[in-house]
N, C-alpha and C positions, 0 to 999 in steps of 0.2 A: 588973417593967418594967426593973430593972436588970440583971438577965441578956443580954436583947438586947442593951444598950447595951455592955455591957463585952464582950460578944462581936464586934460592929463594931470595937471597938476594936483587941481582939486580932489581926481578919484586917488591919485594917490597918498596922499594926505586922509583922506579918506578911509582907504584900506589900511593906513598902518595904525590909526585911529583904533579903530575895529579890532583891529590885531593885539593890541596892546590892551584892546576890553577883552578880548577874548582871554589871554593871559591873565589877567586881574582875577577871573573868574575862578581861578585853579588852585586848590590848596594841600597846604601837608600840616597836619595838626601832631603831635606828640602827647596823648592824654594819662594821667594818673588814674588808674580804676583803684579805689576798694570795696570789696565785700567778704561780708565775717569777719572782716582784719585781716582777711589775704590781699597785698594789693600787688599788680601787676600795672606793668605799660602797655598802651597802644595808639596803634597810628592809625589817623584817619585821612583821607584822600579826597579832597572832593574837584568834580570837574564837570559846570554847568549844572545839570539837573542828576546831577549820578552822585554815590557814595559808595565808600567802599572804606569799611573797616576792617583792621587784622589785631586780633586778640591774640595772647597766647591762652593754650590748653589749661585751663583750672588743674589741682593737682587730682591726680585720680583717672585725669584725662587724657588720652594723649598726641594729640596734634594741635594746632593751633588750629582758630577759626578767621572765619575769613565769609564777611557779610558784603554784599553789594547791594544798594537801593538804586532799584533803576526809575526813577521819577519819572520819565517821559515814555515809561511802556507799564509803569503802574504794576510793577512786580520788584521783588525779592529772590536773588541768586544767596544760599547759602553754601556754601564750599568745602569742603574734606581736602588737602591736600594730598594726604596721608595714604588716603582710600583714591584719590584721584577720580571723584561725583561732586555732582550738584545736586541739588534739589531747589524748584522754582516756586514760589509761594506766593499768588497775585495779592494784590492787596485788597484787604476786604472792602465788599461792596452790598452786594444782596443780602448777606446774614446781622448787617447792623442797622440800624433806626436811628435817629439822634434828633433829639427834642429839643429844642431852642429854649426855654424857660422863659431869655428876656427877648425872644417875637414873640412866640406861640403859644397859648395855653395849653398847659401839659395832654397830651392825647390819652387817648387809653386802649392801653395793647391788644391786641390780640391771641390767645396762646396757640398761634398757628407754628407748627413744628418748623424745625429750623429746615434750609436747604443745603443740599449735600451737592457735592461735586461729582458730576457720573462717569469724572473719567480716572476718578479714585476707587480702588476696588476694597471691601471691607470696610465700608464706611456705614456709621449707623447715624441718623437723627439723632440731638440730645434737647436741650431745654432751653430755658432763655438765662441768660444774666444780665443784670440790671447795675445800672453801672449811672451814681451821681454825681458832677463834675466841675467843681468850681474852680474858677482861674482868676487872680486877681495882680494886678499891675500895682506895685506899688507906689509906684513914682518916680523911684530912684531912678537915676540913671550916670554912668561912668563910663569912661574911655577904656577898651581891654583891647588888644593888637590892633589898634588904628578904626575899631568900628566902637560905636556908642551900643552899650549893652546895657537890656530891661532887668529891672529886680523884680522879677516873676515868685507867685505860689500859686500852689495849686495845692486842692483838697480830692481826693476822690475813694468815694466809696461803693464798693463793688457787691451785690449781693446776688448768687444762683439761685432757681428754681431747685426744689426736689430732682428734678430728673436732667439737671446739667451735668454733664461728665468733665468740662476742663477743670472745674473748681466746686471745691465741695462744703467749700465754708466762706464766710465773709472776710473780706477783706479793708482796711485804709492805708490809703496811701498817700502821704504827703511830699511834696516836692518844696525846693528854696532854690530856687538859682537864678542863673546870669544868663540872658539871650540874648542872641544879634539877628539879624537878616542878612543871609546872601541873597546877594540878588538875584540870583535865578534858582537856586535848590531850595524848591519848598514843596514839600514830599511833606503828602499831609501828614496829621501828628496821630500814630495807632494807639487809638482810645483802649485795646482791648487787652486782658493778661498776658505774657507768652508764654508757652508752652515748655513745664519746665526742662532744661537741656540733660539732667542727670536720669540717669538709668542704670539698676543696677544690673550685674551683672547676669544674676539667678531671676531677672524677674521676665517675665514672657509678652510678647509683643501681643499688645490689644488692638481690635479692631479703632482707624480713625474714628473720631465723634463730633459731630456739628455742632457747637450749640449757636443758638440767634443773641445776639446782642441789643440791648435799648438800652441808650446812653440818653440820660437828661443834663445837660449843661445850661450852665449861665454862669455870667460874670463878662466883660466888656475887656477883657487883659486876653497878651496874645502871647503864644511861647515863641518859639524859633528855632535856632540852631544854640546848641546849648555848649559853652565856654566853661559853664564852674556851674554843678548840681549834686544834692543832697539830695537822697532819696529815702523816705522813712516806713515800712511797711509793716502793720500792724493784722496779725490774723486773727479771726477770730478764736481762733484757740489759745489768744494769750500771748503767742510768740511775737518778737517783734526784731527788726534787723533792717538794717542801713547798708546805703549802697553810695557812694558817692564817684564823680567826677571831674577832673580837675587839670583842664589846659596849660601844660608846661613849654610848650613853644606851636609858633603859627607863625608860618611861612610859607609866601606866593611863590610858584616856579611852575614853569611847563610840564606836563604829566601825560602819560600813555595813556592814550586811550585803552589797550589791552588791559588794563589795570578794570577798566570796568566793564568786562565782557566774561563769557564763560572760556575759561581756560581752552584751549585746541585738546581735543584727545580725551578729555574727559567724558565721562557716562554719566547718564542722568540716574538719580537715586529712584525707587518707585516709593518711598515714603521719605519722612525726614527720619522716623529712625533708624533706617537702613545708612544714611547718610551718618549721624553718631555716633559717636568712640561709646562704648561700655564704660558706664564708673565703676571706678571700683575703688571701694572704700579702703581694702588693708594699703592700698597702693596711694593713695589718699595719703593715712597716718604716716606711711615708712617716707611720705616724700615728705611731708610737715615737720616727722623728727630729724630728717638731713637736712631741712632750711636752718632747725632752730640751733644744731652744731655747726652747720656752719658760720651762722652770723657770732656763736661764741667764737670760733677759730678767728674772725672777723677784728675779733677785740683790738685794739688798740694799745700797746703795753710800751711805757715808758721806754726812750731810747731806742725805739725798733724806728730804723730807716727806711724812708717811704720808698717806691717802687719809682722809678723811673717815670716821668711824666705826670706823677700826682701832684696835686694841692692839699696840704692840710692847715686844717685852721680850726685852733681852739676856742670852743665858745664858752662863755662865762654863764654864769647862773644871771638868770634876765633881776634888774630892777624893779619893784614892784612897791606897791603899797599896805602889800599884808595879806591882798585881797585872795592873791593865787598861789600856787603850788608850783613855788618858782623853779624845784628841782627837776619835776617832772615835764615841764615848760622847757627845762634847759637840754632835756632828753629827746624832747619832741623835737626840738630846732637842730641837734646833730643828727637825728633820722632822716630831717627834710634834706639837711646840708649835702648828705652822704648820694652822692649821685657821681656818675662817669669818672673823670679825673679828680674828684672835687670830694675827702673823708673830711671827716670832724670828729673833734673829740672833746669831752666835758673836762674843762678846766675849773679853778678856782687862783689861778695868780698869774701872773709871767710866768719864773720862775717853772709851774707847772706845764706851758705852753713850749719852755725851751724844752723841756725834759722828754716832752714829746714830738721834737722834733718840728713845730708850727711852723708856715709860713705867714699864718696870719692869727688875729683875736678878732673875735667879734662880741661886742659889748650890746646890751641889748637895755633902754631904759626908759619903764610907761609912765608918762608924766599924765595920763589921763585916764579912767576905767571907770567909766560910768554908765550906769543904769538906763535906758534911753526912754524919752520923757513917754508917758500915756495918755493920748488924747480922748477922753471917755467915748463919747461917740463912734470916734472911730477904732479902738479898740475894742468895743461890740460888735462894729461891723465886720471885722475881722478875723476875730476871736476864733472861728470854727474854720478858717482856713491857714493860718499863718500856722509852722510846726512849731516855733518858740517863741510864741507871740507874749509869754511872759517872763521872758531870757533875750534882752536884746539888748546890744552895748556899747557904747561911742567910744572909741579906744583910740589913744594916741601914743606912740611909743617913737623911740631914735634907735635903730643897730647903726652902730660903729664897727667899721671893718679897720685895723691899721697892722701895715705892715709889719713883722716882727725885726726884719734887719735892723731898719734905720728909724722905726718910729712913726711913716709920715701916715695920715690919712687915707684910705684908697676909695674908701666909701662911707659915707653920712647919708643913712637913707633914713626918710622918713615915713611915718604907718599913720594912714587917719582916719577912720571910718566907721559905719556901724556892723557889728556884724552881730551875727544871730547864734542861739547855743546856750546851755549853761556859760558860765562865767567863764570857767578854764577851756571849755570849749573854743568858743568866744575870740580869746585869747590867740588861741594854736592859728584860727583862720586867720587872726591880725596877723601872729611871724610866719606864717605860710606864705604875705603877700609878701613880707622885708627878705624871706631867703630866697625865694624867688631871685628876686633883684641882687641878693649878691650872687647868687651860682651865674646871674646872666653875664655881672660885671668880670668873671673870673674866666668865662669861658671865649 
């Protein structure tokens, strides 16, 4: 009789086991995007082998976006809410090639024209693009939300055929960031350009265009799911422009599945441009000059009484050694500060922290800014893939947060790492990591 009993036992023990992996699996990210120096929030969702991003609308744009990776059906939901469509975009498979470098001696292609989808109407054949792909692990590695995350680069260089239609010039692209592994969402990593999202208004809907992809890789380093990445893109025309991303909270919780399905009611797009908002550029400027009066309005002016429920806290010009551009460093750390409940405003005393009403100072001082060593060898071997492979910098600094009432300490945090960048760059990603830590402490 005891057999059964202890066997109930163990399936249940069992099940909640399981249930509690299954939850583990489930997440909500909070991410910092910038590009061009526009930077916006978004939230990522992920649950098992699905993803599901929600942007807001660039300016010029006007709905938000809303991407779902569906890993276990090997497709792409992009979403209009606005417009109430989908559009479904499998993941490439037939139209790319990829060359191993370190198995395979490099093949040699074919210029068999690309293949087209036949259940796409308006769609013409285009070319090939050639896409070189270096990944390299650097070694590092640190704790970031309870998982151990890689110090990942990556190099890649992109060159079209004469007769490719997505891309018309060459491209490089470098990457710098921090990866982890989830355990089940690993949604292979799309080698290939995206299709840029802006359209003006006046310009006329061209037929789709194929092109075929050969991607040659090597290098033994792996990416992931990416936590904190710089993205540097260099065209052949000379232009060049960064995109960066930057995890501000990550937290497990159970999550709808609906979250990663196509809306009920919704219609399917018959292209993806049909599915996009129109840019439009005057609408672009007029929202860019309302940002930039607003954040004047924004200012902070001696004696104004904060809002009900806020924190402010005045930060001091950071300590340094000469090295940096302490003033501009002290500006960057009230931009980071300046979130939810949480403004900041540049001091130089007490005295100016009461004036403004503070409830707190934060004191900022690098007791270390060094050059990080080169080891000749292996900065050859590296040289053509790291972005600031001759900017890189061991920085130790202390912010002090202390309350203004009564004086005491509330936070002593310390910064110790290497990071990569010009100098003052460098820098910024150091109190990126310390203001982090007090907005966590404050919230």
């Amino acid at each position: 009789m005891k057999k059964p009993v202890y066997f109930l036992i163990a399936l249940f023990i069992a099940a909640l086991s399981a249930g509690n992996s299954a939850k583990a699996q489930q997440y909500k990210l909070r991410q910092a995007n910038t590009m061009m120096g526009m930077k916006t929030e978004s939230t990522v969702y992920v649950k098992g082998m699905r993803k599901r991003t929600e942007s807001p609308g660039m300016m010029g744009m006007g709905s938000n976006q809303v991407t779902i990776e569906q890993c276990d059906l090997q497709r792409t939901i992009k979403i209009n809410d606005k417009k109430k469509l989908y559009y479904i975009e499998p993941f490439a498979k037939e139209t790319e090639e990829i060359i191993d470098e370190d198995v395979n001696p490099p093949a040699v292609e074919k210029n068999k024209p690309a293949t087209s989808n036949p259940k796409e109407k308006n769609t013409q054949a285009g070319g090939i693009i050639y896409s070189w792909y270096t990944i390299t692990d650097t070694g590092e590695r640190k704790k970031m939300y309870g998982f151990t995350a890689r110090h990942v680069w990556t190099y890649r260089k992109m060159k079209p055929s004469p007769d490719a239609c997505m891309m018309k010039d060459s491209m490089v692209m470098k990457t710098d960031g921090w990866y982890i592994d989830l355990p089940e969402f690993n949604c292979p990593i799309q080698s290939r350009p995206q299709k840029p999202p802006m359209r003006s208004t006046n310009e006329k809907t061209q037929p789709d265009c194929k092109d075929r992809f050969v991607s040659r890789r090597k290098g033994k380093g792996k990416l992931g799911f990416p936590l904190s990445e710089t993205k540097t893109m260099m065209m052949g025309n000379g232009s060049e422009f960064e995109t960066s991303v930057e995890t501000l909270e990550f937290i497990t919780g159970k999550l709808d599945s609906m979250l990663f399905e196509i809306p009920p009611g919704y219609k399917e797009a018959k292209s993806e441009d049909e599915l996009q908002d129109k840019f439009d550029m005057a609408e672009m400027m007029k929202q860019a000059n309302n940002n930039n009066q607003d954040k004047a309005k924004e200012k902070i002016n001696p004696g104004e009484q904060k809002k009900t429920g806020m924190i402010r806290i005045g930060v001091y010009e950071p300590k340094s050694d000469g090295q940096l551009q302490d003033p501009a460093l002290q500006q960057h750390m009230v931009n980071t500060i300046t979130a939810g409940n949480i403004e900041a405003v540049a001091i130089t005393s007490e005295d100016d922290a009461r004036k403004y009403n503070c409830d707190y100072t934060l004191a900022t001082g690098f007791s270390k800014i060094k050059q990080a060593s080169k080891v000749g060898g292996l900065l050859k071997a590296i040289k053509n893939t790291d972005p600031n492979a001759a900017s890189s910098y061991n920085i130790e600094a202390a912010l002090t947060l202390v309350k203004l009432s009564d004086g005491s300490t509330r936070l002593q945090q310390k910064v110790d790492g290497k990071y990569e960048g010009k100098i003052d760059d460098a820098a910024q990603k150091a109190m990126d990591e310390g203001c982090r830590q007090v907005i966590k402490v404050l919230k």
